[in-house]
N, C-alpha and C positions, 0 to 999 in steps of 0.2 A: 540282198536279192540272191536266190536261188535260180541259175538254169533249168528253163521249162522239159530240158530231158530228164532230171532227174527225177521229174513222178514217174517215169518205166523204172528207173534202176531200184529193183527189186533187193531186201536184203539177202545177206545168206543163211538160212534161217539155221543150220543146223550150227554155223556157231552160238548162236543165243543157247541152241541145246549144249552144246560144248562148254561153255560158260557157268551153265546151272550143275554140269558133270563136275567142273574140278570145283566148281563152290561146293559138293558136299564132298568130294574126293577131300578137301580141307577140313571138312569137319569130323574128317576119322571114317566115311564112307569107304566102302568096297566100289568099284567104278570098271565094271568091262567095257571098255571102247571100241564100239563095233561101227563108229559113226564116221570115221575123221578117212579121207582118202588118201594116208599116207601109213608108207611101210615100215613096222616097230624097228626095222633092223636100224644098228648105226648106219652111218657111212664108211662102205669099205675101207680100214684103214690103209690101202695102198693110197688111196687117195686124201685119206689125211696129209698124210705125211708128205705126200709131194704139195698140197696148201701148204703145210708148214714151214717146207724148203723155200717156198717161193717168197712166205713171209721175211724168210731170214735173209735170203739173198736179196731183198728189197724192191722183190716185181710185186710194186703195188701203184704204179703210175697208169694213167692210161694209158689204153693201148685203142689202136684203130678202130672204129665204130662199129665193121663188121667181124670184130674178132682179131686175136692171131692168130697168123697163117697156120703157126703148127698145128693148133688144134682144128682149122677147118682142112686141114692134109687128115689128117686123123680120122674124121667124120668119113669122109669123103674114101679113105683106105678102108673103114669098116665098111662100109657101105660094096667094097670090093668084094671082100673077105667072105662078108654073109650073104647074100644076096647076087652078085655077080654083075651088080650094076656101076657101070663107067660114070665117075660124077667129076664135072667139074670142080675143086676146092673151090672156085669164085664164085661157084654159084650157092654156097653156104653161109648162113649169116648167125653169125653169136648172139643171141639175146638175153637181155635179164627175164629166166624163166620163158616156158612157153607163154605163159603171158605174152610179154614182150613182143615173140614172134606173132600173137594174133592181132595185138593194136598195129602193127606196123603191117601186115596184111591186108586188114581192113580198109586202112587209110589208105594205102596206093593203090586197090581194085573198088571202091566200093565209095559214090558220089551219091552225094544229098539226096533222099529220097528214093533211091534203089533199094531193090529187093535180096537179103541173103535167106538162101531155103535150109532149116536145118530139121533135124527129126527130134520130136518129141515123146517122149522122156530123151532128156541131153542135159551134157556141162550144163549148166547155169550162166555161168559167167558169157559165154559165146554170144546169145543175144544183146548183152550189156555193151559188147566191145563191136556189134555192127551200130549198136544205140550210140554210142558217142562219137560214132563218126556221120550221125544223123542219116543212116539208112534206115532200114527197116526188115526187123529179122520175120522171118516166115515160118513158122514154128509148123511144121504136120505130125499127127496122130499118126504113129506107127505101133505095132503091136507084137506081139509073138509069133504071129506068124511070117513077118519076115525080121524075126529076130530084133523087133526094135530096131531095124535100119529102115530107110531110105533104100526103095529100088530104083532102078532106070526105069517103070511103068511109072512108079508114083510121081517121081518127079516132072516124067512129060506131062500125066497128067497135073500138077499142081503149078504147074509151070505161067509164068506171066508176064506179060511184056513189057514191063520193067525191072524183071528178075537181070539180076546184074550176077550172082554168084552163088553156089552151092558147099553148104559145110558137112562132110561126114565124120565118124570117130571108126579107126578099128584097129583094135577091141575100145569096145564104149566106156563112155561111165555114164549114168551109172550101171550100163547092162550087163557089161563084160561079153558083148557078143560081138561077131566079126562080119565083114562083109567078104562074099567070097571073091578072090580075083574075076572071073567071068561076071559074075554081077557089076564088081564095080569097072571093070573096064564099059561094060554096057554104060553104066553109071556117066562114065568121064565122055562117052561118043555124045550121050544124049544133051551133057552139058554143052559143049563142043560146036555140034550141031547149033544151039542155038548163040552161040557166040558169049556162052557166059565163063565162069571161070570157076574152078574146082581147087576146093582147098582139104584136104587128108590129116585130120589129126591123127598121128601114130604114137604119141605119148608115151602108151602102154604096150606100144610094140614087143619090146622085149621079154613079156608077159605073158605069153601066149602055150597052152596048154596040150591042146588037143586037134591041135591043126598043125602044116608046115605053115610057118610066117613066111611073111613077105612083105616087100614094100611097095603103095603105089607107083612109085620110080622105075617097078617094070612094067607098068601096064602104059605111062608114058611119063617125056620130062617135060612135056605142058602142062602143069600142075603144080600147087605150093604144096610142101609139107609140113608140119609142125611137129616137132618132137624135142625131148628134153631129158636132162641127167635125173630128174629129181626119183620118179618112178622106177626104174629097173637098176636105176645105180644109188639109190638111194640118199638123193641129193638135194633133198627139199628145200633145207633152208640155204643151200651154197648160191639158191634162184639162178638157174642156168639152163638157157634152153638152144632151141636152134628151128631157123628154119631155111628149106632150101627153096628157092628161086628160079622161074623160066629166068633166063640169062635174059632176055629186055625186059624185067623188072627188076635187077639186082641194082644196077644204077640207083633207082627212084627209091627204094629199101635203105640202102646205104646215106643217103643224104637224108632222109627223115628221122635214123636212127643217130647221124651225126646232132641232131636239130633235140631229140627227146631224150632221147637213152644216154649221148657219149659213146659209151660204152659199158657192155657187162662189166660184174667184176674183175677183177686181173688175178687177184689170188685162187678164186673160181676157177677160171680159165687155164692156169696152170695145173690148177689141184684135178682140172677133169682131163689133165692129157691123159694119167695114172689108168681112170675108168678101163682104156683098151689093152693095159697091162694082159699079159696070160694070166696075173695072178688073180688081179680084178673080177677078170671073166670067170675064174673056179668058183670066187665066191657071189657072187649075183647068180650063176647058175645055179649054184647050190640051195642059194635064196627060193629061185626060180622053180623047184622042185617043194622046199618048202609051204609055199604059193600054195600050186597044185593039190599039195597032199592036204592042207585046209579046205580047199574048195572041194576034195572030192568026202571031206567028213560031212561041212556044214550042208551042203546041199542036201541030200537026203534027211539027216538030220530036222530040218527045216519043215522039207518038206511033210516027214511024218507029221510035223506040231500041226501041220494045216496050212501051212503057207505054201500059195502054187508058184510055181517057178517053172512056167510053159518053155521058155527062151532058156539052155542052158549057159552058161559062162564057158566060153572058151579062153579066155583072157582078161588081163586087168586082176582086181583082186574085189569084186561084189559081184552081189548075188540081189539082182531087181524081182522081188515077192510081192507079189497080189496076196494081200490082206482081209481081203472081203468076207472070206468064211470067217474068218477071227474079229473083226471088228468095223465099222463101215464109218472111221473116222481114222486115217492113219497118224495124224499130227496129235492126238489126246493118245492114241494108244503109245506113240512112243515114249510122250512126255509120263504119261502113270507108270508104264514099265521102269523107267530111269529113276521116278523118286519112290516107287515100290520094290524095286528089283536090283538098282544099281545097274541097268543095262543100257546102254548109249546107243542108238541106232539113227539111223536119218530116214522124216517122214517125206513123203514123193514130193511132195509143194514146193523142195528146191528143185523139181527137175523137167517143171513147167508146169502143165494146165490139161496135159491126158489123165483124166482119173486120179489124180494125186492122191485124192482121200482114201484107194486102195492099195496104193503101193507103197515099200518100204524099203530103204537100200541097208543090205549088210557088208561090210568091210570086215572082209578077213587079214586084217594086219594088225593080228595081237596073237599071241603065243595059242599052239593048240590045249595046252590046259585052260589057258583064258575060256579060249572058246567052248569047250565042253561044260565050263563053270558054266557062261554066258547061256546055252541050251539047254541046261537044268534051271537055271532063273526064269528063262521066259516060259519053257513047259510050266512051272510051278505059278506063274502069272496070270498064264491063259486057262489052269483049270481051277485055279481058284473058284 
């Protein structure tokens, strides 16, 4: 017997495309990966290396369910550093991967049958993880014109009387757009007002381009955040995230993570003290600029071939294109291009139910010659 939730839990379709990439990547293919949302760079080796130490010295026991201390002193110090915001260490919780931090969110705000409102085109996974705590995700149609977010209009009006909670991203994925502070503090009043509860993915925080960043945390500390080493520290497979907590939910957090998680990993958790190094920080900035200088070739780029790209990327590392003039199926187009072209992309349908069939996410985390190959394959594609 299978649980009746899982006819929602949708796959993730682009690894099926990932899958058929390295099956011909095997067969002696050429393969640009423009599909996968993660950054070609290693892991900073400052932070190898302090993994390695911890290996050697034998911190590989558990450790506290919320973390150790030092590394939520850490969190909590940058959080000083950049931003100027006073954080409780207590109020910081270690998880395996931001994952981690969203089932454990979920589950201590969000009762049987409640509403979470999130914007469509979004993560994927987000609706999956209010689905298993048997709510019910509220997906709305947003556009280019407000950037692919959620505003404080939309959501009064989308709003319902069993809306229990509200999810935003900034910078998104797949849009890589931002919400502006004034919006989203409108955003958190409007939540507020009606008694619900606001949750801030900042993932991609560190990724941000063409704005000053910031973090919810100063618009207020009524609010969960989500954030994680994988993206701007390049941590993907170390699965290591965090999130921070109103101080009367940290309690109810901590004892569900005792119950699911234990705890993250401990060689993780060491290896991410490294991350706040000065030396860390040179090169993820470096990275950082990297980023930038992809996004600001592909997008033009792009957009010459005919893909519109109304919403520009301020952050994150993709580029959400409407398709439409090129092709009025995005899931056939991406799959022809990949076994005609050797180009990897991801078609909308993982990123809900707005239009999918016209939009297509690009992932700039492959070298800029990649990507220039990658833009000569697909012009060569589409005038075939």
């Amino acid at each position: 017997m299978i649980a009746e939730r899982m006819a929602s839990i949708r796959p993730f379709y682009v690894m099926e495309l990932l899958a058929r990439a390295r099956a011909l990547e095997s067969a002696g293919r050429s393969i640009i990966h423009m599909e996968v949302g993660e950054p070609d760079f290693e892991t900073p080796r400052p932070i190898v290396e302090a993994g390695m130490r911890a290996l050697d010295e034998g911190l590989t026991h558990y450790t506290p369910a919320v973390g150790i201390v030092e590394l939520r002193q850490a969190i909590a110090t940058d959080y000083l550093n950049r931003y100027g915001v006073q954080l409780d260490p207590a109020r910081v919780l270690i998880t395996p991967g931001s994952s981690g931090a969203l089932q454990l969110v979920m589950s201590i705000v969000v009762n049987p049958g409640e509403m979470v409102m999130m914007a469509d085109p979004g993560y994927p996974c987000n609706r999956h993880f209010v689905r298993l705590v048997s709510g019910v995700p509220v997906t709305v149609p947003v556009g280019p014109e407000t950037g692919y977010q959620l505003t404080a209009e939309i959501i009064e009006r989308e709003w319902r009387d069993n809306m229990r909670t509200v999810m935003v991203a900034s910078p998104s994925n797949p849009t890589g757009t931002l919400i502006p502070r004034d919006e989203l503090e409108k955003i958190h009043r409007v939540v507020k007002e009606r008694g619900g509860v606001l949750i801030v993915d900042e993932i991609y925080q560190g990724l941000v381009y063409s704005a000053d960043p910031f973090t919810a945390l100063e618009v207020s500390d009524d609010l969960f955040i989500i954030n994680s080493f994988s993206k701007y520290y390049g941590m993907t497979g170390w699965r290591l995230g965090w999130m921070i907590a109103p101080e009367r939910h940290v309690g109810a957090a901590d004892r569900l993570a005792q119950n699911i998680f234990l705890s993250a990993s401990t060689p993780a958790q060491y290896a991410a003290l490294a991350a706040f190094s000065d030396e860390t920080q040179r090169i993820v900035e470096q990275r950082r600029e990297a980023f930038r200088e992809r996004r600001d070739y592909l997008l033009p780029a792009l957009r010459k071939l005919g893909f519109e790209i109304a919403a520009e990327p301020e952050g994150a590392f993709y580029l959400y294109a409407n398709c439409k003039g090129i092709t009025q199926d995005s899931s056939a187009f991406a799959y022809e291009l990949l076994e005609t072209e050797g180009v990897a992309i991801t078609p909308g349908k993982d990123f809900g139910d707005n239009l999918p069939e016209q939009h297509v996410r690009f992932a700039y985390t492959t070298s800029m010659e990649k990507l220039k190959e990658g833009v000569a394959r697909i012009e060569r594609f589409i005038r075939r």
